[in-house]
N, C-alpha and C positions, 0 to 999 in steps of 0.2 A: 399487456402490461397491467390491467384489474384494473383500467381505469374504465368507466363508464359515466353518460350523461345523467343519468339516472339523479334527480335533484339538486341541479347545479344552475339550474334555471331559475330559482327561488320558488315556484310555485310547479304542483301537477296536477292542477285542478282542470285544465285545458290539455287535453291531450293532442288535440288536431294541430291547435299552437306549438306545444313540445315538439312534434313531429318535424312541423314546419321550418321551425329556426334550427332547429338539430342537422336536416336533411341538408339544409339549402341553406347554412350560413357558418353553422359554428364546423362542424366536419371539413368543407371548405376550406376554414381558417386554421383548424390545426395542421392540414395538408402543404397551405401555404407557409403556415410559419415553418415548419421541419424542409421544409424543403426550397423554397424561394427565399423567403425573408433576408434580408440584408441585415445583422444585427449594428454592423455600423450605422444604418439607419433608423434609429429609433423611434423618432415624433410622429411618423404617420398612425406607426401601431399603436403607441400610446395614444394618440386621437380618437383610435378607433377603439379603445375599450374604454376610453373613458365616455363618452354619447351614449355605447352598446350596456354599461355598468348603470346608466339613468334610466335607461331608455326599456328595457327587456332583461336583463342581468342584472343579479344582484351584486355588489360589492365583493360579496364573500366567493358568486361565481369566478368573477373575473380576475381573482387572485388566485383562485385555485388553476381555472388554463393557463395563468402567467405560471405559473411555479411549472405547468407540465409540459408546456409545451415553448412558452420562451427561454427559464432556466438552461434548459438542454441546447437548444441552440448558441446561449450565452455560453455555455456552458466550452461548446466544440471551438469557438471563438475567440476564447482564452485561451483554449491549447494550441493554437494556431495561431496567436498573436506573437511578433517580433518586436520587443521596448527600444529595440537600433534601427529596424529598418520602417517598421509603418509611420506612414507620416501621420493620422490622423490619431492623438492620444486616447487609450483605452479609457478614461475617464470622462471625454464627453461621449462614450456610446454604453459607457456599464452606468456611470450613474445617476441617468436618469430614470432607469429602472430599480434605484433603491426604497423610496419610499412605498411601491407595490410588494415588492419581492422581499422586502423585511429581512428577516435571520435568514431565512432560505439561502439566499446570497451569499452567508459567509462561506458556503463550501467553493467557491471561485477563492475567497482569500490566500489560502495555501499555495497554489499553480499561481498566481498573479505574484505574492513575494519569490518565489522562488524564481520567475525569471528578472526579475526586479536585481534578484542580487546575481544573478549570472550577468547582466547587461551592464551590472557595474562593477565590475572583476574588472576592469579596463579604464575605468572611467577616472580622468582625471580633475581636479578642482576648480580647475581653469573655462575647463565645459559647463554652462550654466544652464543645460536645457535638461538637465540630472533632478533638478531642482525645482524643474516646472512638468516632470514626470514625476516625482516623488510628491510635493505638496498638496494635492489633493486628496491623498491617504491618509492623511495623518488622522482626518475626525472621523474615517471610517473604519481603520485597523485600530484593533484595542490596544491597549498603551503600552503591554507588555512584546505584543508581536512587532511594533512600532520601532520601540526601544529596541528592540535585536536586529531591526533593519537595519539601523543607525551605527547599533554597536558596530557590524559586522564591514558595511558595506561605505560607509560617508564617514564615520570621526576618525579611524585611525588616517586618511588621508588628508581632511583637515588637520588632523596634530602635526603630519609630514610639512602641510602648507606652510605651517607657520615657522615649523623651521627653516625656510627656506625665506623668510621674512627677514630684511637689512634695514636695522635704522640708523641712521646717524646723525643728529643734528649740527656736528660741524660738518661735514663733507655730506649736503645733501643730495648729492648730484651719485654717492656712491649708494641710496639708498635703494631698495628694492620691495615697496608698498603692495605692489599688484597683490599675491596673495592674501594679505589682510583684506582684503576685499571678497575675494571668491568665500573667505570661511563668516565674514558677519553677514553675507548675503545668503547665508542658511538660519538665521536667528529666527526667524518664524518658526521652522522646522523642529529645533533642537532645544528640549527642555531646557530651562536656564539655568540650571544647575551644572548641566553637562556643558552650557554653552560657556559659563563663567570656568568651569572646570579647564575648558581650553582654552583659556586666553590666562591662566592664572600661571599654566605650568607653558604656553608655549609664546606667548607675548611679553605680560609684563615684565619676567623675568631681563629680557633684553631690551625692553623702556627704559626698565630703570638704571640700567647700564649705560642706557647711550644718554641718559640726562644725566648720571654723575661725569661721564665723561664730555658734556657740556658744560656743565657747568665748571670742570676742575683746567677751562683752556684758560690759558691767561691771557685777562684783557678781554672776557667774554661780556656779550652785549644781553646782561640780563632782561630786557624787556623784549630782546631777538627770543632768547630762550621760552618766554613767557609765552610769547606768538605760536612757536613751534608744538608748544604741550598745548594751547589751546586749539590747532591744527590737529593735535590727533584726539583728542576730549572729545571733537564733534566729529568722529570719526563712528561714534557709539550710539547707539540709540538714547533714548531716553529711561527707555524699562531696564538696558544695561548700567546705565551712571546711576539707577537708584538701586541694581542690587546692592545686596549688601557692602559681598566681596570684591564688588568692581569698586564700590567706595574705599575701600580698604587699600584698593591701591592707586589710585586716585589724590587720597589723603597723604599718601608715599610720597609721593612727586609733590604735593605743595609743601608737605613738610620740609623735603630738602633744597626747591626754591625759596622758602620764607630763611633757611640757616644761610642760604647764599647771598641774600639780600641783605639781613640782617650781621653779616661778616662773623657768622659764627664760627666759620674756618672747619669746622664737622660735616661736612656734607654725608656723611650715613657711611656704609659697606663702601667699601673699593671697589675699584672695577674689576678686580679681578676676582673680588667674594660673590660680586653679582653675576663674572661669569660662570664659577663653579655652583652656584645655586641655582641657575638657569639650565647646566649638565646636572644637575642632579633633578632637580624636576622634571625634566625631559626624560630620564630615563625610567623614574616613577610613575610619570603617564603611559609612555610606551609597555613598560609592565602590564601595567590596570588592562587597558588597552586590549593589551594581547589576550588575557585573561576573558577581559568580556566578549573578545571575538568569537576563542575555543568555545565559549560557554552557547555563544550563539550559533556557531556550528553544529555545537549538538542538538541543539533546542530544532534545530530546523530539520535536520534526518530522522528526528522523532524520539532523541534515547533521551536517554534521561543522566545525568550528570555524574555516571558512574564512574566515568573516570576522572573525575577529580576528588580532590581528598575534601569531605564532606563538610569541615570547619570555612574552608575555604570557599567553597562554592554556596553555601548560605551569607558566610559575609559579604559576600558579591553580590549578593541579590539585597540583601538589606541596604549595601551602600547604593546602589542602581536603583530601589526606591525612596531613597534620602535625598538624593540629587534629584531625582523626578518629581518629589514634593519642595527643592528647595531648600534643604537642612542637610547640615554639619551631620558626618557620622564619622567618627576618628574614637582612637584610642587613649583612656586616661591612663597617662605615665603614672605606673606603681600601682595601679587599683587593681584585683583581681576578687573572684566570688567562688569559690569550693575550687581554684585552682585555674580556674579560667577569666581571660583578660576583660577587664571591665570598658566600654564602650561607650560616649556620648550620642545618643542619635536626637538630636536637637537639643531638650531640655532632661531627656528619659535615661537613666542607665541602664545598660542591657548587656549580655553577655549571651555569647552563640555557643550553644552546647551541643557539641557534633558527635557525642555517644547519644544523646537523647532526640538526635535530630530534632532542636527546636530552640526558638529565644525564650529568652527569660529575662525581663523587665524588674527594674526596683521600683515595688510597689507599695506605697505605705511601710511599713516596718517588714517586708515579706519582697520574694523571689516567686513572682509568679511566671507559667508561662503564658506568652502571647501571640499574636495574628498580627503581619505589617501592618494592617488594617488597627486593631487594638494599640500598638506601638507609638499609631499617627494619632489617635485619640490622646491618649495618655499625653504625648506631648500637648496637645494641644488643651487640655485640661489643664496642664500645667501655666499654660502661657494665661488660662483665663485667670485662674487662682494668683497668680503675678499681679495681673495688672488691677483686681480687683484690691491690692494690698495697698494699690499707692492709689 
């Protein structure tokens, strides 16, 4: 394999020594490791190079026999790993070998998501052990490999969740909660963007329904009502009641308790504007949804997004890094730039040009192009130039 001991000792100024540990220790241990080694067992071997790394080896040795002769073994033990049927999680035997193994490591990334998302082809909402196989990846896959897990194989079955989600504040007993549960017990997991994105098109939509239809019974016990909304209020984290858009709907429900109290006789939309707004966001997600699935199918067999029509499959990706840093990215009614639609992505106007495959940002008095990276600048230079005005 062209590998050889030849300087991997730190020093050759001792030959007899070289000899010695070569013959009767390190030969040995790559014998052992290719061929005995348990890689489910990790801590012994790490013990033993990190004493042998002080001791006789230098640092830069001992990471060089981890890369040639543990990698590989890690390596057969991924391809051989079952995410359904081993009881012992790949995550307490791959990574405590990360901070040796560095970048080297990302070549297991590929074969590890991809049985990841075969093992959850099945997997229902209700199964929380999805969740304690999935979260320890999250700060070792990079955010875009991440994002395609999520797209592909956990949100469109949360968005299912919550349709199957029953509130009703007068007949609680017909209610059917449990799913809200299974999808905010993924909030660590799921950027907040994305996570407020599901609870926006597949929750509130039917909150705010089943509170105007509390509120519109006659002879309703307003401070009952009040208990019930403060009942699902701390159903949310705290990082959720201060996003933006969870406030936003939040403010919804007190606004139409403060008109019920105050005998405004207006309690907002009817129940049956807030059904058809709740069918309609639902089918909005389910779209997006689908979208980012196909997009993450491709991305995972390696092509490249040629089969979608090019306009499209960039503004997918701009909105899927909007939501991932946390910002609005929608369209301004009426605005367009040489013929193409003008877009808000936070504070920035931009337009996706799908003959020049590239964005183009308004920049000072000029259409420049940019990088999502430049995009998220630009807003955020905006935001500073803001606040330094007031």
């Amino acid at each position: 394999d062209g590998y050889t001991d030849g300087g991997i000792f730190g020093t050759d100024t001792d030959d007899a020594v070289y000899g010695l540990v070569s013959e009767s220790v390190i030969q040995p241990l790559r014998r052992a490791i290719s061929n005995n080694w348990d890689p489910k067992s990790p801590e012994p071997l790490l013990r033993f190079f990190d004493n042998w790394s002080t001791s006789v080896l230098s640092t830069d040795s001992v990471e060089e026999l981890q890369v040639r002769c543990v990698l590989p073994v890690l390596e057969r033990a991924v391809n051989d790993w079952n995410p359904l049927t081993d009881p012992v999680p790949i995550h307490q035997w791959l990574h405590p070998w990360l901070p040796s193994l560095g970048t080297a490591a990302s070549s297991l990334w590929a074969p590890i998501r991809h049985k990841l998302t075969n093992a959850l082809s099945a997997w229902h909402p209700s199964d929380t052990s999805a969740l304690g196989l999935l979260a320890p990846w999250r700060s070792v896959f990079d955010q875009r490999d991440w994002d395609a897990l999520l797209t592909r194989s956990i949100l469109p079955k949360l968005q299912y969740a919550l349709q199957t989600v029953v509130i009703d504040g007068v007949d609680r007993a017909n209610q059917s909660l449990e799913p809200m549960g299974w999808v905010l017990a993924w909030e660590g997991c799921i950027p907040a963007g994305r996570m407020t994105h599901l609870l926006e098109s597949g929750f509130f939509p039917k909150f705010h329904a089943a509170l105007h239809a509390y509120l519109s019974t006659p002879g309703v016990d307003l401070e009952e009502v009040t208990r019930w909304y403060l009942e699902w209020k701390q159903a949310f984290s705290e990082d959720l009641l201060a996003h933006e858009r969870v406030r936003r709907q939040i403010n919804m429900a007190l606004d139409a308790m403060n008109r019920a109290t105050t005998g405004d006789g207006n309690l907002g939309p009817s129940l049956a504007e807030q059904a058809h707004a709740a069918h309609t966001a639902a089918k909005a997600a389910k779209e997006a949804e689908r979208r980012r699935v196909a997009e993450a199918e491709a991305e995972r067999r390696g092509r490249k997004n040629d089969d979608f029509d090019a306009d499209m499959s960039l503004r997918e990706a701009v909105e899927a890094f909007a939501e991932a840093n946390d910002l609005a990215f929608m369209p301004k009614p009426g605005r367009t730039h040489e013929g193409l639609q003008v877009y808000s992505f936070g504070k920035v106007s931009v337009v996706v040009d799908s003959a020049g495959e590239m964005l183009r940002a308004s920049v000072g008095d000029r259409w420049a192009p940019v990088s999502l990276d430049q995009l998220l600048e630009a807003h955020k230079a905006k935001l500073r130039a803001k606040s330094k005005a007031f």
